[in-house]
C-alpha positions as CSV (number, residue, x, y, z in Angstrom):
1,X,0.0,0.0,0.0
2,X,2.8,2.6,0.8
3,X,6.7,2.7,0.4
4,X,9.1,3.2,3.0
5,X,11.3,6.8,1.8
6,X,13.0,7.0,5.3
7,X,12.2,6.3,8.5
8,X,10.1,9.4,9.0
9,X,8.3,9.6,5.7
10,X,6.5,6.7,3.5
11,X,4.5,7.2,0.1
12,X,1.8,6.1,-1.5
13,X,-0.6,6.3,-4.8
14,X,-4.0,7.3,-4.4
15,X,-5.5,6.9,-1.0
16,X,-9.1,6.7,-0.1
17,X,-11.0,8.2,3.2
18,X,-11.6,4.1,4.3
19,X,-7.5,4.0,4.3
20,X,-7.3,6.1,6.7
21,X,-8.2,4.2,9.8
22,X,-5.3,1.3,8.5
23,X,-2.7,4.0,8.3
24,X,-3.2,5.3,11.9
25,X,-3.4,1.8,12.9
26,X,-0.4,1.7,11.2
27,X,1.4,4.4,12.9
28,X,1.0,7.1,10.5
29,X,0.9,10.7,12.9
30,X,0.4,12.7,9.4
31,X,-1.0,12.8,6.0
32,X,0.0,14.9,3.4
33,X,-1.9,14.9,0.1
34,X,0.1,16.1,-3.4
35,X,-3.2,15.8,-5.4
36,X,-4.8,18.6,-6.9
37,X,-8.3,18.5,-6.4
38,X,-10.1,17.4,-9.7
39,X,-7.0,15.6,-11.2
40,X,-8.7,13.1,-12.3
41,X,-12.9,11.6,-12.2
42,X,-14.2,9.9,-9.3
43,X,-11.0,11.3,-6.9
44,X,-11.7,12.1,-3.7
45,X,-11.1,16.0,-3.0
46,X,-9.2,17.0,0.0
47,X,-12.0,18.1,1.9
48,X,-13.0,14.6,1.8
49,X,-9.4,13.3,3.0
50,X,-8.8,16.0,5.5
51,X,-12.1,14.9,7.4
52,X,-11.2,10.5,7.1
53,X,-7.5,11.3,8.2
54,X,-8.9,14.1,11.2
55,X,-11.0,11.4,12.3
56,X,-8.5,8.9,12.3
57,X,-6.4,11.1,14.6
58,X,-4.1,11.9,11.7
59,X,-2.4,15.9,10.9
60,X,-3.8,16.4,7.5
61,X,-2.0,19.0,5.0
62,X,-2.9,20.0,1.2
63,X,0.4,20.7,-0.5
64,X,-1.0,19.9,-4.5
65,X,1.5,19.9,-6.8
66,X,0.5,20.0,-10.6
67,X,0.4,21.8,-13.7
68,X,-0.8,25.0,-11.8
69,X,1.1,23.8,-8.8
70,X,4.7,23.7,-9.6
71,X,7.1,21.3,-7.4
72,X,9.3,24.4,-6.2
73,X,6.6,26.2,-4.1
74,X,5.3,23.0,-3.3
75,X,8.8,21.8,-1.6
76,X,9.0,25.1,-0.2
77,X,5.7,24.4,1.8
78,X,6.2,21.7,2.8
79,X,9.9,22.3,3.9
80,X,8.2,25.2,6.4
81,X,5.3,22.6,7.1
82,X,8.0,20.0,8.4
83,X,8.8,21.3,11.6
84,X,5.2,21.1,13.0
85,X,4.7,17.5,11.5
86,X,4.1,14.6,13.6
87,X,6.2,11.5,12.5
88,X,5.8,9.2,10.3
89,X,4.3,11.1,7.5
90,X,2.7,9.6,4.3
91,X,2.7,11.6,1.4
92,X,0.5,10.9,-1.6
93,X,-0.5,11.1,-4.9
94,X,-2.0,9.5,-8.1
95,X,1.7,7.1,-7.9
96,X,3.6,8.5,-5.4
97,X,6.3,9.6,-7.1
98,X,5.5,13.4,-6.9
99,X,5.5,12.9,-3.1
100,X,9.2,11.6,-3.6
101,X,9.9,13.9,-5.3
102,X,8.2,17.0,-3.4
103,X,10.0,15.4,0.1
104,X,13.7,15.0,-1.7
105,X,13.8,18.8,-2.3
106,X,12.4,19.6,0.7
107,X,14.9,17.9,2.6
108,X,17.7,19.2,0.1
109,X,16.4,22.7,0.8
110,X,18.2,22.3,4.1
């Protein structure tokens, strides 16, 4: 369901509001959703996450990154987001390779 980046952060493809429950149970602290809303039909919208994760007992932050999101603010974000995090994170997209990549710079932003 979700790969292991380091041992603070994991990612995953597309996750839906029933995940959320599994990933607490899981140890998860935080969710952090790369997906712009509307990306693609029958996706559920952050709204949606945000309340399955807050239930679940899980920080919930919208960092999109997409065609009207570039990955540079998004890193940036999410580098000043990092501090107040709870850990382990999961980040997510539609494969979870912008949430690699979003994390990498982040981390690189030093």
């Amino acid at each position: 369901m979700y790969r292991q980046i380091d041992s603070d952060y994991a990612v995953a493809g597309q996750l839906q509001p029933e995940d959320m429950q599994a990933l607490a149970a899981a140890g998860f602290k935080a969710i952090i959703d790369n997906r712009p809303d509307g990306e693609d039909a029958g996706q559920p919208d952050q709204a949606t996450m945000r309340t399955a994760a807050e239930a679940a007992g899980l920080t919930f932050v919208y960092i999109p990154v997409g065609a009207a999101f570039p990955v540079e603010i998004a890193a940036r974000t999410l580098k000043q987001a990092l501090p107040d995090l709870p850990r382990p994170m999961l980040g997510y997209c539609r494969s979870g390779a912008r949430s690699t990549t979003v994390y990498q710079i982040a981390l690189a932003l030093g």
